[in-house]
N, C-alpha and C positions, 0 to 999 in steps of 0.2 A: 504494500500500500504506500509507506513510505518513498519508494523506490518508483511510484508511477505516478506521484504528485510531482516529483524533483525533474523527472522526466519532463511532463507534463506544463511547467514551470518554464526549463528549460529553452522548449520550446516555441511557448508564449513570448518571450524574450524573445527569440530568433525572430518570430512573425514582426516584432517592433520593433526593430533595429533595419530590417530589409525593409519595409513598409516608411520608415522614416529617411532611410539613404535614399531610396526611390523619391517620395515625397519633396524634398527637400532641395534635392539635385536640382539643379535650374535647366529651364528648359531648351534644349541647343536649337530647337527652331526659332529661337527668336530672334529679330533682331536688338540689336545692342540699343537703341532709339526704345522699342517693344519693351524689353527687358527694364528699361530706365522708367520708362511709366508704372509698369507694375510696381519694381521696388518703392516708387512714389505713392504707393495705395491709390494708382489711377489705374482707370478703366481703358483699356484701347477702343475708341469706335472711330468712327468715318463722320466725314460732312462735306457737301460741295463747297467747291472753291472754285472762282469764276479769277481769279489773278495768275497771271504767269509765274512760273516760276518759284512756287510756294512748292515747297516739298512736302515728306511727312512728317509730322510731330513737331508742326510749326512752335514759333513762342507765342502763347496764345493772350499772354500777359500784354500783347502789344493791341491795342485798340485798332479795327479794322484789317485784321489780316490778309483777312479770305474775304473784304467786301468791296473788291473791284464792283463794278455795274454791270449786273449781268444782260443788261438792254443795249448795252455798247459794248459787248465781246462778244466774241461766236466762243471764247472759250470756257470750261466748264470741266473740271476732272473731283473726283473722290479723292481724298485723304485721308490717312488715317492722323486723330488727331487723339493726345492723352486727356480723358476728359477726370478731373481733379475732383469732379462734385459742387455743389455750393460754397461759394465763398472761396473758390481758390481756382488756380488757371496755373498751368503749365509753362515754367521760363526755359522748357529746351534742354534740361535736365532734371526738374523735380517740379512735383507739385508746391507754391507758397501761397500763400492768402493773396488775393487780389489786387491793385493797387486802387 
């Protein structure tokens, strides 16, 4: 009995130690921009951007990024941008409070 608890024990350990390297391990699909949001406790989503030349995971902290006129450009593409939640906006590497 003794000897099937310790086992048993043993075991359960095993399952949470491989469960948490797995867990933990960062994830190699992302990109390094990707990756910088997350650590930030931001969300990765999308949003149109009608301005040339805006890439992904703009600074979002900057007032009008992505609001070229979309009535005076044919252009228009998807970004991904790190969205920080209320009260805070994305400087291009972390989420800080808004200015």
């Amino acid at each position: 009995m003794k000897k099937g608890l310790i086992i048993g024990v043993i075991v359960a350990l095993a399952v949470i130690v491989i469960f948490a390297i797995l867990y933990f391990q960062p994830n190699s699909n992302l990109t390094e921009k990707e990756q910088q949001c997350i650590s930030a406790d931001g969300k990765i989503a999308t949003m149109p951007c009608y301005c040339e030349g805006v890439d992904d995971f703009p600074e979002l902290c900057e007032v009008g990024i992505c609001s070229c006129n979309p009535a005076a450009t044919n252009y228009e593409k998807e970004i991904k941008i790190c969205d920080c939640g209320s009260g805070k906006c994305f400087d291009g590497a972390q989420c800080i409070s808004s200015p």
